[in-house]
N, CA, C and O atoms as CSV, one atom per row, in Angstrom:
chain,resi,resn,atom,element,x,y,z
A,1,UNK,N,N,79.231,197.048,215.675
A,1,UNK,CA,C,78.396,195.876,215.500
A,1,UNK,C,C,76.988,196.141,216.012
A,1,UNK,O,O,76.032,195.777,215.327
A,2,UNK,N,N,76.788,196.817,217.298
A,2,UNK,CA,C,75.131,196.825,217.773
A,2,UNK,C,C,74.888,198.156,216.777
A,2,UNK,O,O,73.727,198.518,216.965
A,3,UNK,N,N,75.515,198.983,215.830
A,3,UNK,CA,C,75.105,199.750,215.252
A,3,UNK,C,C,74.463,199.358,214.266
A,3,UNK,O,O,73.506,199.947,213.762
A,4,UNK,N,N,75.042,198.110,213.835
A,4,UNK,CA,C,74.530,197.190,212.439
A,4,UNK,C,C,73.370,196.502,212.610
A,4,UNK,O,O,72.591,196.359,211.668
A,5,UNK,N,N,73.125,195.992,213.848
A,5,UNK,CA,C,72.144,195.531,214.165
A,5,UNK,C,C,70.875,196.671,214.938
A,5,UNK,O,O,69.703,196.372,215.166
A,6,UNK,N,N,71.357,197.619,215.141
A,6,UNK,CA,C,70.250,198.582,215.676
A,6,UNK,C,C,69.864,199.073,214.059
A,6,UNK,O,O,68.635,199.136,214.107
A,7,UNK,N,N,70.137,199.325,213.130
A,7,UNK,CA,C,69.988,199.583,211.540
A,7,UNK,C,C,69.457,198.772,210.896
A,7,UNK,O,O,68.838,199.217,209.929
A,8,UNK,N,N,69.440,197.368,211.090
A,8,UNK,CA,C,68.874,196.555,210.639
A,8,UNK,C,C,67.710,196.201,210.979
A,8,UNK,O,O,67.020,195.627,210.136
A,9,UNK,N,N,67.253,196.417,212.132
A,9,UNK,CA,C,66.268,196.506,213.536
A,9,UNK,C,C,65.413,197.486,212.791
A,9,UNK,O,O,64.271,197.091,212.556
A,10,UNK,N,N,65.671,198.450,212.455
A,10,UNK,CA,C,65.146,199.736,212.488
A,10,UNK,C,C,64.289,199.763,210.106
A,10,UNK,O,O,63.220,200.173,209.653
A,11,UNK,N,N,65.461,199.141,209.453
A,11,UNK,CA,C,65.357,198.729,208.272
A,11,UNK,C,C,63.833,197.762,208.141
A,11,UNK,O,O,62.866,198.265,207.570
A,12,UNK,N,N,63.769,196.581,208.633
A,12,UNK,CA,C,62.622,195.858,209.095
A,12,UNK,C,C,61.521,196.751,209.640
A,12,UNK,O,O,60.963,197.502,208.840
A,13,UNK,N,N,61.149,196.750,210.907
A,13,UNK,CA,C,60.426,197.863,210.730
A,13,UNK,C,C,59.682,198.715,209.865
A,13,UNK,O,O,58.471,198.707,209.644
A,14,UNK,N,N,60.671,199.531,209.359
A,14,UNK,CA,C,60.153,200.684,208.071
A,14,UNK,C,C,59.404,199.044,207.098
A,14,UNK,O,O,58.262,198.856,206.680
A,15,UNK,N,N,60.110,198.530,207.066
A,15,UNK,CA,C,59.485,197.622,205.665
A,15,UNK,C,C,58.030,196.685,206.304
A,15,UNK,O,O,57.064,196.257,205.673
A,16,UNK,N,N,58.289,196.607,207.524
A,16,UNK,CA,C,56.795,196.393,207.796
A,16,UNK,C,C,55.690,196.902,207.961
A,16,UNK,O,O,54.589,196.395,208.179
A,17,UNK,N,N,56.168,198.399,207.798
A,17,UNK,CA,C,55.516,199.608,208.284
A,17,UNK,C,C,54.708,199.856,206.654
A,17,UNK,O,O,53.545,200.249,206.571
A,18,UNK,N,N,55.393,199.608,205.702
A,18,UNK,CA,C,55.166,199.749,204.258
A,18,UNK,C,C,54.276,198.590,203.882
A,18,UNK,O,O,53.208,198.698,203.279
A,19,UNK,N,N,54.831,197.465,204.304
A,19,UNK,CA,C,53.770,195.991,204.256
A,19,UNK,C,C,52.700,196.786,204.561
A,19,UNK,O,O,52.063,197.298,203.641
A,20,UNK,N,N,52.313,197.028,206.036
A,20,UNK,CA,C,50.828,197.394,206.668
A,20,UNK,C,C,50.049,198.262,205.691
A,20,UNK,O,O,48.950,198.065,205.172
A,21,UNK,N,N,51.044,199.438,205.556
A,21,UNK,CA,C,50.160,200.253,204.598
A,21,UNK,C,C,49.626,200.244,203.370
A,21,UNK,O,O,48.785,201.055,202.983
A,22,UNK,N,N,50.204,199.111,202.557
A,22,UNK,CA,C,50.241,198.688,201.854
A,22,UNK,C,C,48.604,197.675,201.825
A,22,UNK,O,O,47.592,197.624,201.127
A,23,UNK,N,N,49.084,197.087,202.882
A,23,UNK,CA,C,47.487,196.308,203.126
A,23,UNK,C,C,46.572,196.982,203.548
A,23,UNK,O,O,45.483,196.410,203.601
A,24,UNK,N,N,46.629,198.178,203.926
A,24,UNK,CA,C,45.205,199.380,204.699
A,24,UNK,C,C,45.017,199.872,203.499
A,24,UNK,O,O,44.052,200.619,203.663
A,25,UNK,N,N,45.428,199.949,202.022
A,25,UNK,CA,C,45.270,200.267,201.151
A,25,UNK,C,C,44.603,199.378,200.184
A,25,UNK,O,O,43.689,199.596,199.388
A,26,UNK,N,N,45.283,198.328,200.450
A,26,UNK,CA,C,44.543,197.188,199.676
A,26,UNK,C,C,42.653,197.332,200.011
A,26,UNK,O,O,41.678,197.382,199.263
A,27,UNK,N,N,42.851,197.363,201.705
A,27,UNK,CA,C,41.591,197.228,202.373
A,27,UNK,C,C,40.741,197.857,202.083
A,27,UNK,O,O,39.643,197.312,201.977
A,28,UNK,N,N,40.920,199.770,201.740
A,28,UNK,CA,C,40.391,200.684,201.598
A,28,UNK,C,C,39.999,200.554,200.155
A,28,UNK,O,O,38.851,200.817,199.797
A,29,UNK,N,N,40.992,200.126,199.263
A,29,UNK,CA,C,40.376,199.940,197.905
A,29,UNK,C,C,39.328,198.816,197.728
A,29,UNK,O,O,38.517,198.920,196.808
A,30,UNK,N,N,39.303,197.808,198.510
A,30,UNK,CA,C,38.143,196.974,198.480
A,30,UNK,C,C,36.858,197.759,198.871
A,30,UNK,O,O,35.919,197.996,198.112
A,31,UNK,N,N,36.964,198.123,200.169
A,31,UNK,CA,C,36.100,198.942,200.328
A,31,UNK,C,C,35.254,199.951,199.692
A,31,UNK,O,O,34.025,199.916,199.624
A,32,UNK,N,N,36.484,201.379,198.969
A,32,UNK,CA,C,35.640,201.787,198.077
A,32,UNK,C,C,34.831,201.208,196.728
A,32,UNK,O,O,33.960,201.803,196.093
A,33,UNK,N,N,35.362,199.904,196.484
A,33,UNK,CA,C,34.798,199.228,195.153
A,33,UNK,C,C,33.041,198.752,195.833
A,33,UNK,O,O,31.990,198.608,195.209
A,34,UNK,N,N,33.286,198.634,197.097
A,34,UNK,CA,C,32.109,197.645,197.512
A,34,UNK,C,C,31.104,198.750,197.854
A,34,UNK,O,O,29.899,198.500,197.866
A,35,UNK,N,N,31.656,200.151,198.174
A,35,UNK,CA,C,30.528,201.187,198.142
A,35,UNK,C,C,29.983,201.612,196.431
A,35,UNK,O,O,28.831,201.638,195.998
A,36,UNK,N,N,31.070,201.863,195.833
A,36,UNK,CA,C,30.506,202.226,194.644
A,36,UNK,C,C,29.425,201.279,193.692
A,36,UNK,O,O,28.549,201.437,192.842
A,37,UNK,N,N,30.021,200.341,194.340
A,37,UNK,CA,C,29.054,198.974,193.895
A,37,UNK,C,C,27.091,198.881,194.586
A,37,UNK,O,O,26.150,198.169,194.236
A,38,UNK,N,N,27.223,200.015,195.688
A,38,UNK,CA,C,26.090,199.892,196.235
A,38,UNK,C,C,25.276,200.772,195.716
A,38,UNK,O,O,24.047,200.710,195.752
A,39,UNK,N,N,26.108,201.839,195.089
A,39,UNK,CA,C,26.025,203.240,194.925
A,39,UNK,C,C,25.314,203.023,193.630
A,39,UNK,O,O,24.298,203.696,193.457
A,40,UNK,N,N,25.621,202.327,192.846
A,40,UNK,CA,C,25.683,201.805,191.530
A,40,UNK,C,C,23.754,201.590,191.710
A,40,UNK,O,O,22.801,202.242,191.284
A,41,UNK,N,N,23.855,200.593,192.384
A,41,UNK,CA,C,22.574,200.193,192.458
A,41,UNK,C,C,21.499,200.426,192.753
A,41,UNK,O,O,20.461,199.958,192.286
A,42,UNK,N,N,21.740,201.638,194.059
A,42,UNK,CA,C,20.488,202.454,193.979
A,42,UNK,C,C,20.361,203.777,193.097
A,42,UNK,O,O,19.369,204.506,193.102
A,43,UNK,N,N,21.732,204.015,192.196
A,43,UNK,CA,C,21.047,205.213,191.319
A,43,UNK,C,C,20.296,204.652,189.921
A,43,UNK,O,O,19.617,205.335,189.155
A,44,UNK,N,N,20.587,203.311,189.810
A,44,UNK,CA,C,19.710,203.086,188.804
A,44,UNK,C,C,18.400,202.739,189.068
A,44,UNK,O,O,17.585,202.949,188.168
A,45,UNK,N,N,17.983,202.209,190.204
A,45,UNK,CA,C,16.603,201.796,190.837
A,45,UNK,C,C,16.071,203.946,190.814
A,45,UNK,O,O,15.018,204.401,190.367
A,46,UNK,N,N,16.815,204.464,191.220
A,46,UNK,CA,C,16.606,206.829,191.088
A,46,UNK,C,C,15.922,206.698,189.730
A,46,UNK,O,O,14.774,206.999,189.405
A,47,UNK,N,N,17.407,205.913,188.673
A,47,UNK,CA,C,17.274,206.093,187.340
A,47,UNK,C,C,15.569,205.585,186.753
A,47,UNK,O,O,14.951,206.306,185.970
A,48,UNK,N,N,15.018,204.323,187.254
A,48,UNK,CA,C,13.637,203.928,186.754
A,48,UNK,C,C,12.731,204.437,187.205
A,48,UNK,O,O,11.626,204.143,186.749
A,49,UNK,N,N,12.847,205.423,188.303
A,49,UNK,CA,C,11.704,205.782,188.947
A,49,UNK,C,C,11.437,207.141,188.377
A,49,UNK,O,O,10.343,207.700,188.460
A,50,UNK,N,N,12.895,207.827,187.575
A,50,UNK,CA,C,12.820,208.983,187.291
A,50,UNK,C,C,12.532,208.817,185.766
A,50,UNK,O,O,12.659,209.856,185.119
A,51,UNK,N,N,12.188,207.761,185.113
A,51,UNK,CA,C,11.719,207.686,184.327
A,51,UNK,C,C,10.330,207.064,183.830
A,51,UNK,O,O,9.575,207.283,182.882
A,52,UNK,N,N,10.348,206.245,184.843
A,52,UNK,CA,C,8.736,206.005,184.663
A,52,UNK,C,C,7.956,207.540,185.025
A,52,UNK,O,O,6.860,207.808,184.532
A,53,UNK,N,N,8.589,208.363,185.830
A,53,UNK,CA,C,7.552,209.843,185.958
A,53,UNK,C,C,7.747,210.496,185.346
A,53,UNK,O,O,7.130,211.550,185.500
A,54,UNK,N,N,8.847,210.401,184.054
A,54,UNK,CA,C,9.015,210.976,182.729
A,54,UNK,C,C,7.791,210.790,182.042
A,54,UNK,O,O,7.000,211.652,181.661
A,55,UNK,N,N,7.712,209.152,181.893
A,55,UNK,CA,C,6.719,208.538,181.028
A,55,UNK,C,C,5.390,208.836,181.256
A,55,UNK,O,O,4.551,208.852,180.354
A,56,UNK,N,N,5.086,209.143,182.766
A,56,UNK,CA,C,3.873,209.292,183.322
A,56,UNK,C,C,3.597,210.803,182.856
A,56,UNK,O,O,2.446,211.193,182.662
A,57,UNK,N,N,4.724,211.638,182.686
A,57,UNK,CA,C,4.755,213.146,182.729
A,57,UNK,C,C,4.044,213.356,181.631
A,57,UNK,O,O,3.010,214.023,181.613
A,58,UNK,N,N,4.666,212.679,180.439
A,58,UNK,CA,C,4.804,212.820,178.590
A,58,UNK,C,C,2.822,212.363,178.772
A,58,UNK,O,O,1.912,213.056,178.317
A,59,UNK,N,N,2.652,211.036,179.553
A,59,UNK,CA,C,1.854,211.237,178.999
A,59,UNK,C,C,0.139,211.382,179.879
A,59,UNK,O,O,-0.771,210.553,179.900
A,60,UNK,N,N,0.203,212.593,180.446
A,60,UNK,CA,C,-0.408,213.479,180.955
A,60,UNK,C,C,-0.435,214.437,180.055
A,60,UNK,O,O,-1.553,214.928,179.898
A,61,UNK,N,N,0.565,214.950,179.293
A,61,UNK,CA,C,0.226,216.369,178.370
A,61,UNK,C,C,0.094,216.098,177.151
A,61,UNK,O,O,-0.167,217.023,176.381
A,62,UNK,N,N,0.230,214.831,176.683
A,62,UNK,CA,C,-1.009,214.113,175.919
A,62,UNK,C,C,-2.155,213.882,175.804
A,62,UNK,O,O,-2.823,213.906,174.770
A,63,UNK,N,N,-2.575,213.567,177.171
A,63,UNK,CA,C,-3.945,213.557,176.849
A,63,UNK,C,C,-4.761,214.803,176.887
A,63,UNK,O,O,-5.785,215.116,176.279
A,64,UNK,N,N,-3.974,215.479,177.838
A,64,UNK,CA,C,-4.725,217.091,177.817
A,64,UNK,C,C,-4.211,217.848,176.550
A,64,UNK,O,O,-4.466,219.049,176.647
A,65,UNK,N,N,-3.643,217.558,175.531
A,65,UNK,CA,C,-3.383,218.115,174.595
A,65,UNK,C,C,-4.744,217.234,173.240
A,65,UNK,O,O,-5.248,217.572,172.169
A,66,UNK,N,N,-4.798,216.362,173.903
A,66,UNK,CA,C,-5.553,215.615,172.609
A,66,UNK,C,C,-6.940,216.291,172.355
A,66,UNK,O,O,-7.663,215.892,171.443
């Protein structure tokens, strides 16, 4: 009988142990969404700057070509 209940003791546990990780995972996936989300935003602010000095580039060897 305390074998059944030391097993059962021990059953719980593991399954809360799986709950937790379960939620440090949840957590971590929020997390990475909320970096990539930041990530997101300053490569496109990279993205306009690296193109307005495209635009600025193109047209510099325009005019010295004209």
């Amino acid at each position: 009988m305390g074998t059944n209940k030391l097993d059962t003791c021990r059953i719980e546990v593991k399954k809360e142990n799986i709950k937790m990780a379960k939620e440090n995972d949840d957590i971590r996936d929020i997390m990475d969404k909320q970096k990539k989300e930041q990530n997101l935003g300053k490569s496109s602010n990279k993205n306009k700057w690296l193109a307005f000095y495209l635009l600025a580039f193109f047209a510099l060897i325009y005019v010295f070509l004209r």
